[in-house]
C-alpha positions, 0 to 999 in steps of 0.5 A, a space after each residue: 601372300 608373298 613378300 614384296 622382295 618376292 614380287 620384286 624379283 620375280 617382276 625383275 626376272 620376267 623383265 630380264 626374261 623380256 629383254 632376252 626375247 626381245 634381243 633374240 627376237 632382233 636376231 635373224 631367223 637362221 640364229 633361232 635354232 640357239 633360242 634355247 640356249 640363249 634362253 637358259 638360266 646359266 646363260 648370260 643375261 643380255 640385260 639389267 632390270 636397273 636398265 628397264 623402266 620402273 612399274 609407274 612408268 608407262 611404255 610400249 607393253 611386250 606384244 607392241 615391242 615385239 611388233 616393232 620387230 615384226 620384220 627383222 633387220 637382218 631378214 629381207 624387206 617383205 618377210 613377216 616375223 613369225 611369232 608363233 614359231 618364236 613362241 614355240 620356240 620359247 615354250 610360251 605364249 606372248 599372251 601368258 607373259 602379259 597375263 603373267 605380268 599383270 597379275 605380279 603388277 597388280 599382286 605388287 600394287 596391292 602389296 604397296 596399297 597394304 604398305 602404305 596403310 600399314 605406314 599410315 597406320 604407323 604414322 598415327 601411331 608416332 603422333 599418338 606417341 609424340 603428343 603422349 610425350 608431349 603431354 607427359 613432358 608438360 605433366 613433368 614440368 609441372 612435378 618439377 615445377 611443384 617439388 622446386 616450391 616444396 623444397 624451397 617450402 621445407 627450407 623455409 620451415 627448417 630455417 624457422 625451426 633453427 631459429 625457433 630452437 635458438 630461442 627456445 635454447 636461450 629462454 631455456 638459459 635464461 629460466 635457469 639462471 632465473 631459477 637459481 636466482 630465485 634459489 638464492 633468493 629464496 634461500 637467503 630469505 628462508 635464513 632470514 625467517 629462520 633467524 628471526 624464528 629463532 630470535 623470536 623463540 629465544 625471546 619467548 623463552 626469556 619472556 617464559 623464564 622472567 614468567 617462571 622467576 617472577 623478576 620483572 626486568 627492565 626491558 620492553 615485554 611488548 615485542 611487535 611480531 607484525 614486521 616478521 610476519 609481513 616479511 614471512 608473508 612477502 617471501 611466501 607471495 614471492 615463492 607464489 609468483 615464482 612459480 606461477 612464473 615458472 608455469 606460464 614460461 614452461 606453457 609457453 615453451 611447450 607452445 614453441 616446441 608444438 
């Protein structure tokens, strides 16, 4: 199928070709004998396709214009135009250019037709695309919606996690300066029993010696253990209670740490 510039130019061609018979036509029958140069293509034209109505536009079809010119201006009153010479002349037919230009008319009409299908086509296509991108935009929208809420989500955690360490951080402090003053304590009350072992087995021995000599002594033979025994137990109770402390502190840090 040709293209509509094609068609366009062929349909502007054919009316350039009109104008000039229609001006030679104009002419008086003693000028015909120039027709063929006047007619030929390195004449100059004697008008413009912009000059002539568009396709939609009716008007007088070439066989009513060339009516109109049935008698020539110039010509005397009562003598009839002579088509067939003109087309002789011409080397067509009035009828073939109007055959001609029908068809080129209707090829033009229906390469329109096929145009603006094509168009309509094309516009479904864009509102297709246009609510596509509407549709994505609001499925943006949304993702954006979603991330602004994860973000503000994460450093909602990441604060708690800061603030979770920090007292991790203190109650870690706070376990060692317990453990060292249980240390001490408990070293200090580990003096103290080894002492009162000491001055228990010094005791001992002198009661063992007095035993052995046979010298009574006038010193109190009944020493009561039961004070040492209660401190030795007391400190044994707390090294129990501290490390059970130390456990459930070390779980619960753990705890944190999950």
């Amino acid at each position: 199928m040709p293209k509509v510039s094609e068609l366009r130019a062929r349909y502007d061609q054919n009316e350039v070709t009109r104008a000039r018979s229609i001006s030679v036509i104009q002419r008086p029958v003693s000028s015909w004998k120039n027709v063929d140069d006047d007619l030929s293509p390195s004449s100059p034209p004697t008008g413009s396709p912009q000059d002539l109505p568009p396709l939609n536009q009716k008007g007088p079809t070439l066989q009513e214009r060339i009516r109109n010119f049935m008698f020539a201006a110039n010509s005397p009153r009562g003598t009839k135009f002579d088509l067939p010479a003109v087309e002789e002349a011409h080397g067509i037919t009035i009828s073939t250019m109007q055959a001609q230009h029908r068809k080129d008319v209707n090829t033009l009409r229906s390469s329109v037709d096929e145009k603006d299908a094509e168009l309509e086509k094309l516009r479904e296509e864009i509102l297709k695309h246009d609510e596509e991108k509407l549709r994505l935009s609001a499925m943006m929208q949304n993702v954006q919606t979603e991330l602004e809420a994860s973000k503000q989500f994460t450093h909602e955690i990441l604060t708690d996690r800061d603030r979770l360490q920090k007292m991790v951080d203190r109650m870690l402090l706070q376990m060692e300066d317990m453990d060292k003053q249980h240390k001490k304590k408990a070293d200090k009350q580990k003096k103290q029993i080894r002492a009162l072992e000491k001055e228990l087995e010094q005791e001992k021995n002198t009661v063992s010696e007095l035993s052995k000599n046979n010298q009574p002594k006038a010193m109190n033979l009944d020493f009561d253990c039961s004070d040492v025994t209660a401190t030795a137990n007391n400190l044994h109770n707390m090294l129990l209670s501290f490390n059970n402390n130390s456990k459930e502190l070390m779980e619960a840090l753990e705890n944190l740490a999950l």
